[in-house]
C-alpha positions as CSV (number, residue, x, y, z in Angstrom):
1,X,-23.6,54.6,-28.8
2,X,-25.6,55.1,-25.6
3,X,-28.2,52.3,-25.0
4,X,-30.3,54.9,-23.7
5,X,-30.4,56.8,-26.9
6,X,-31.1,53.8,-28.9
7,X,-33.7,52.6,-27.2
8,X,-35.3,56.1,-27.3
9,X,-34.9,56.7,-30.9
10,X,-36.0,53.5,-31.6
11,X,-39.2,53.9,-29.3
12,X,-39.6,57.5,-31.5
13,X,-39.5,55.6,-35.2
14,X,-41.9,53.1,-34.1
15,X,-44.0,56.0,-32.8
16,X,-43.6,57.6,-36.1
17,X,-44.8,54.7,-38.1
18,X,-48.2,54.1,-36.0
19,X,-49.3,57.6,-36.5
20,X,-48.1,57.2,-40.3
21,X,-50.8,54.2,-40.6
22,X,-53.1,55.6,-38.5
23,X,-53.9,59.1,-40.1
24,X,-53.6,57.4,-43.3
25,X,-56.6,55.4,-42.5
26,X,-58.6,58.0,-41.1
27,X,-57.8,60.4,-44.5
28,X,-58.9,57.1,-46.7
29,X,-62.1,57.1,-44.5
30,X,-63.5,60.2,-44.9
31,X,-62.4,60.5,-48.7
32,X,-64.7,57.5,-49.2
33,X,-67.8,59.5,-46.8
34,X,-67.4,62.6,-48.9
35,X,-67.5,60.3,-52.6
36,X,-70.9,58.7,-50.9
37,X,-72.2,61.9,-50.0
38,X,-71.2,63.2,-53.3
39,X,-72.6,60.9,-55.5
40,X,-75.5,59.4,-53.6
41,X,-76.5,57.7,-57.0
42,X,-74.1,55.2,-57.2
43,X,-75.9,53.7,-53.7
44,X,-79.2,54.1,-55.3
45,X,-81.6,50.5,-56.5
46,X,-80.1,49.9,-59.7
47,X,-83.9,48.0,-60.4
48,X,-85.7,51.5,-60.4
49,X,-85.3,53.0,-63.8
50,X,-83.8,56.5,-63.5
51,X,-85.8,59.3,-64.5
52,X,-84.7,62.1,-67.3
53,X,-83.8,65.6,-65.8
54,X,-86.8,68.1,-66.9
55,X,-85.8,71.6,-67.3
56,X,-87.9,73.6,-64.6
57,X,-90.6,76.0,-65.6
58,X,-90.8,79.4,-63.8
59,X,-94.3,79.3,-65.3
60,X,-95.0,76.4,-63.9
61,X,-94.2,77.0,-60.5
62,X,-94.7,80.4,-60.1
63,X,-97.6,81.5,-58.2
64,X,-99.9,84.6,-58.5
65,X,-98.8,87.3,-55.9
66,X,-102.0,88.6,-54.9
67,X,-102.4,91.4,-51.9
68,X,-104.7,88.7,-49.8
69,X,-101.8,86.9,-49.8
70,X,-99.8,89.6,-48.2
71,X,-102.1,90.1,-45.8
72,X,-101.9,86.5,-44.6
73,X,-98.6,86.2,-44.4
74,X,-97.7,89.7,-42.3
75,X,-101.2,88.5,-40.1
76,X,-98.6,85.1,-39.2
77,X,-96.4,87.9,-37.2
78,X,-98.3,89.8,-35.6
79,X,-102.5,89.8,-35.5
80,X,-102.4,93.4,-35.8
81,X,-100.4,93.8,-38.6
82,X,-102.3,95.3,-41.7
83,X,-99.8,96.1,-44.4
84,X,-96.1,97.2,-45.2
85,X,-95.1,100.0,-46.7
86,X,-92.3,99.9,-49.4
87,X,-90.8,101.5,-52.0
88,X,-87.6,102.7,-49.9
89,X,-84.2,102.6,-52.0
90,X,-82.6,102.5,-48.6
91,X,-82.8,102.1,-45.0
92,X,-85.1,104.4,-43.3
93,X,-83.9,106.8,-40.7
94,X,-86.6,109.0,-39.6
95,X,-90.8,108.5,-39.1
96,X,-93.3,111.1,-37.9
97,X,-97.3,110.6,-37.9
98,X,-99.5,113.8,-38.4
99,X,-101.3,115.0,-35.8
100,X,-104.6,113.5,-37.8
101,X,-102.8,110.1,-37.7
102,X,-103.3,110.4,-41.5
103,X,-100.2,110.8,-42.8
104,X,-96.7,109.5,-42.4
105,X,-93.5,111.2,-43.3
106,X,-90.5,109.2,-43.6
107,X,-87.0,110.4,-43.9
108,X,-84.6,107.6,-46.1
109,X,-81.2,107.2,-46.4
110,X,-81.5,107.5,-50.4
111,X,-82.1,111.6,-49.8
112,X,-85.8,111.4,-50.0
113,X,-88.9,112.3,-47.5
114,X,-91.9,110.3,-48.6
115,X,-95.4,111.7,-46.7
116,X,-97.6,108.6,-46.9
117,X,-101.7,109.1,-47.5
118,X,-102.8,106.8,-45.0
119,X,-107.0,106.8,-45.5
120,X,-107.0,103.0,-46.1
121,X,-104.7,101.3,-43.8
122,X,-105.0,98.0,-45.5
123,X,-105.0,99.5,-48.9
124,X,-103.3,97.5,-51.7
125,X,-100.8,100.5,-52.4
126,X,-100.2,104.1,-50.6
127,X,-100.0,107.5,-52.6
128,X,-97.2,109.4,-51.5
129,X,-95.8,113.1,-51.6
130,X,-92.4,113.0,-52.9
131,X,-89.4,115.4,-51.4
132,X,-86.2,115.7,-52.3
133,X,-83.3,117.1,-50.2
134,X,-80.9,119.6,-51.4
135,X,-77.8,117.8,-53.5
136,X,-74.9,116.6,-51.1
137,X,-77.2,115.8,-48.0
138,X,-79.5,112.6,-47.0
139,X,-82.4,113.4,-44.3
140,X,-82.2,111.8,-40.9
141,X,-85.2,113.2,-39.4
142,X,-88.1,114.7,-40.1
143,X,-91.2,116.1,-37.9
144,X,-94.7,117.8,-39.0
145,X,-95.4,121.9,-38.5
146,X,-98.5,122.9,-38.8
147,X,-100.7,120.7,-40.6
148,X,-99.9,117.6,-42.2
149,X,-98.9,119.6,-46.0
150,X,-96.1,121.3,-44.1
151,X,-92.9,119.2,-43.0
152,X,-89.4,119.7,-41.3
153,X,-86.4,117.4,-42.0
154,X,-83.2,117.6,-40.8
155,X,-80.6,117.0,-43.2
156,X,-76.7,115.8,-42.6
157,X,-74.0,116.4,-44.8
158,X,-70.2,117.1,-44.6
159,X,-70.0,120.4,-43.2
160,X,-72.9,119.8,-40.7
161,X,-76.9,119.5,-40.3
162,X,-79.6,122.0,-41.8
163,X,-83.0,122.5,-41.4
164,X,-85.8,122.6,-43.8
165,X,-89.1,123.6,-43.9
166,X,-91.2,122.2,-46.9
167,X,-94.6,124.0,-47.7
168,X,-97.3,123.1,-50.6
169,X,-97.9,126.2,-52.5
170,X,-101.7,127.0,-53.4
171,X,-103.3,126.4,-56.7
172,X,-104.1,129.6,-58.3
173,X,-107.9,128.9,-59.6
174,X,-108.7,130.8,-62.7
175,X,-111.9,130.5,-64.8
176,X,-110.6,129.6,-68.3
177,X,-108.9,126.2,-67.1
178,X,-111.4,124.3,-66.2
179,X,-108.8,120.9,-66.7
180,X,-107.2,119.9,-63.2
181,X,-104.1,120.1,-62.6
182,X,-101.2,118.4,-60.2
183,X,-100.5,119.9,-56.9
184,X,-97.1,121.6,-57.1
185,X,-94.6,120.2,-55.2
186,X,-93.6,121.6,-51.7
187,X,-91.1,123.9,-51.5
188,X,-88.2,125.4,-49.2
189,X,-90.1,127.8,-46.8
190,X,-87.1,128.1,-44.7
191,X,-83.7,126.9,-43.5
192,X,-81.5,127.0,-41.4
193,X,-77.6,125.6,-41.9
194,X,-74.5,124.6,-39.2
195,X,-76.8,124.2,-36.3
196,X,-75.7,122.7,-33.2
197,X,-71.8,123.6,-34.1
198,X,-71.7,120.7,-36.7
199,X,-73.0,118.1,-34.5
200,X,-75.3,115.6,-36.0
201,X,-79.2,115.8,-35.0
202,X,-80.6,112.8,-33.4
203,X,-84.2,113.3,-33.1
204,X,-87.2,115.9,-34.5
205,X,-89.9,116.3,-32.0
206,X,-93.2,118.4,-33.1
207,X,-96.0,119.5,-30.9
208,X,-98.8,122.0,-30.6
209,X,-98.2,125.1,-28.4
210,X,-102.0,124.9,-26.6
211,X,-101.0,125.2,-23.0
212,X,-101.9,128.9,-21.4
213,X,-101.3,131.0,-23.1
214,X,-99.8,129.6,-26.1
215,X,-100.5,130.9,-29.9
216,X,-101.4,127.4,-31.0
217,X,-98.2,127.3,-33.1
218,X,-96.1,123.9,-33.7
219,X,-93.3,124.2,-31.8
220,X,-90.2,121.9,-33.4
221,X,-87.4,120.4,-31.1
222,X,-84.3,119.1,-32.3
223,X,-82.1,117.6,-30.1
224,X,-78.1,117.0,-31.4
225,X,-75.8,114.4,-30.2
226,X,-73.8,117.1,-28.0
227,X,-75.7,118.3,-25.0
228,X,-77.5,121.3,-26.5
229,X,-81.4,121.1,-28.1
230,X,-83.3,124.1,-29.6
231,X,-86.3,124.8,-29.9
232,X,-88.4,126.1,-33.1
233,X,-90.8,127.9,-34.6
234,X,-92.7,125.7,-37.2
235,X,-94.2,128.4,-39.6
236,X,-91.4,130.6,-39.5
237,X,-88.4,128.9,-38.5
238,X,-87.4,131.6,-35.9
239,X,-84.9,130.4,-32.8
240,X,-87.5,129.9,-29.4
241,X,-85.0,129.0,-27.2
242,X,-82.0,126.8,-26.2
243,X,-81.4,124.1,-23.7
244,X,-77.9,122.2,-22.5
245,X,-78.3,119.0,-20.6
246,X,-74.9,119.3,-19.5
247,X,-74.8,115.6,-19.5
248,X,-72.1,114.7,-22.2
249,X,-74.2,113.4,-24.4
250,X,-77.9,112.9,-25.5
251,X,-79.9,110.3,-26.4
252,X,-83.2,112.0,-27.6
253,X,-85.5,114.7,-26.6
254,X,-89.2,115.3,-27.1
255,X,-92.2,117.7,-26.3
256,X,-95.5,116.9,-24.3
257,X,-98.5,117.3,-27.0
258,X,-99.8,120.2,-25.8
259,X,-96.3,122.0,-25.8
260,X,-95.4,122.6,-22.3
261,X,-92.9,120.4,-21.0
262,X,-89.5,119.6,-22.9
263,X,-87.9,116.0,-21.9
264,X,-84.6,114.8,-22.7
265,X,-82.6,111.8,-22.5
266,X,-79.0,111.8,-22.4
267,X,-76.1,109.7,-21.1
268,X,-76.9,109.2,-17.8
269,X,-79.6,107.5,-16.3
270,X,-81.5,110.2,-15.6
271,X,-84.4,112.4,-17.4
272,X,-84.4,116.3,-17.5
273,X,-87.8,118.1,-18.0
274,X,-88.1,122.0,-18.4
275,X,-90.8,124.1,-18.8
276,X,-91.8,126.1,-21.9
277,X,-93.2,129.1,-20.0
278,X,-95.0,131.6,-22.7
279,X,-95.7,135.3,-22.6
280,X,-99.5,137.0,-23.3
281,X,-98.9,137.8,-26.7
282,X,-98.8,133.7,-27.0
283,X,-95.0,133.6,-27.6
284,X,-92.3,131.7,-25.8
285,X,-91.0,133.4,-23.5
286,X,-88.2,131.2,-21.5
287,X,-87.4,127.7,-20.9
288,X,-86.6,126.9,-17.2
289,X,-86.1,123.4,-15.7
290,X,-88.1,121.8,-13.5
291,X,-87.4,118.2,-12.8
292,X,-84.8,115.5,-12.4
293,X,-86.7,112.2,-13.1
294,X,-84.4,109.4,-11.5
295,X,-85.0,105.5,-10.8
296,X,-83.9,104.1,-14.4
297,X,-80.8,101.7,-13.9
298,X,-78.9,102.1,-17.6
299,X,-79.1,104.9,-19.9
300,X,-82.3,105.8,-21.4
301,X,-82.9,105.0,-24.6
302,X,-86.7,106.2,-25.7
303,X,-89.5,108.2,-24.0
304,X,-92.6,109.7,-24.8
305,X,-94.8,112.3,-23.0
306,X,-98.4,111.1,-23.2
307,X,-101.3,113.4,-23.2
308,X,-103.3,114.3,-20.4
């Protein structure tokens, strides 16, 4: 047999054995740190008597939840943060205030639109108009029309988006009945189904038409994630107009508050505004662009036109 090879298998036994012994060690070693960790007891002063295990008391322990408390805790976040509403089933995907700034319609992903009465911002618990969208869709966003009893939402299902326009209906006042009675619960005023070729909507934007020589109507964008947004009628759901932003994709749009200018985000870095130009009769009569806003870096993400 070759020296060489002797030597070498030798050198590899012998290497063998040390790294044996050694990881045995190191395996007895921490066995014996997870048995301390374990069973911290057996380490403890065996002079102090050890106590009997009580059975915990959720009375005992449990403290009143009282709305003071709430307000304490949200105050730790933020100093301007009054209250929280809840009462969701799911995640929220759409909020619009009133024009008022007294109500607040949220769209959820459990197929309800909730309109908050907001009269008491720091109120102990909110009443709330209840909605429910048509069977087989959820709402993903919703806007106001022309006062705060009157509400749009955009619903998604599997064949596309529609469009809804919820209405209270008036109380019919007769003599004889002098007991009150509960509001009736909005209903379907109009809607509208397949819009923007089956393309989810991304955004509801709602604004009074009072520039020129506007009717004073809400006028109701909804932009989809494609390139196209149309534009509304609140009251009567009628098609105003349409708009392509020929830039593969949007991001959001919205409408300055006294319904003249239309903005829109999309994948570029830039922002598109067009006019809403309307005839005497207080219609709309065409929609023509204006202005390319550049300077932004990244795609846009949010905007908002504030009121002059």
């Amino acid at each position: 047999m070759d020296p060489v090879i002797a030597v070498a298998a030798l050198s590899v036994a012998l290497g063998a054995v040390i790294a044996f012994f050694f990881f045995k060690n190191y395996l007895l070693k921490q066995r014996s740190e997870v048995q301390t960790i374990a069973k911290p007891e057996l380490h403890s002063d065996p002079k102090k008597p050890s106590k009997p295990s009580q059975p915990i008391s959720r009375k005992s322990h449990s403290k009143p939840h009282s709305h003071a408390s709430d307000k304490d805790q949200n105050k730790r976040h933020h100093p301007l943060d009054l209250n929280t509403l809840k009462g969701h089933a799911d995640s929220v995907t759409g909020l619009c205030f009133s024009s008022d700034g007294r109500n607040l319609a949220t769209a959820c992903a459990d197929g309800l639109v909730r309109v908050y009465k907001l009269e008491d911002a720091s109120s102990k618990s909110f009443k709330f108009l209840r909605i429910n969208v048509p069977t087989g869709g959820h709402p993903i966003a919703v806007a106001f029309s022309d006062d705060a009893s009157s509400v749009v939402v955009a619903s998604q299902n599997l064949t596309g988006c529609s469009l809804y326009m919820y209405g209270e209906e008036k109380l019919k006042t007769s003599n004889e009945s002098k007991q009150p009675t509960k509001p009736p619960l909005p209903q379907i005023k109009w809607e509208h189904h397949k819009i923007h070729e089956k393309q989810a909507i991304l955004t509801l934007s709602g604004s009074t038409a009072s520039y020129g020589t506007a009717d004073g109507s809400t006028i109701i964008a909804s932009c989809s994630e494609g390139t196209d947004i149309i534009l509304w009628h609140g009251r009567t759901g009628k098609v105003l107009g349409h708009v392509d932003t020929n830039q593969l994709k949007n991001t959001m749009a919205t409408i300055s508050p006294n319904g003249r200018f239309l903005a829109a985000a999309a994948f570029t870095a830039d922002v598109k505004v067009w006019e809403i130009v309307y005839s005497k009769d207080g219609l709309v009569k065409e929609v023509s662009n204006v202005m390319q806003l550049k300077g932004h870096r990244f795609v846009i993400i949010l905007m908002r036109i504030q009121k002059l």
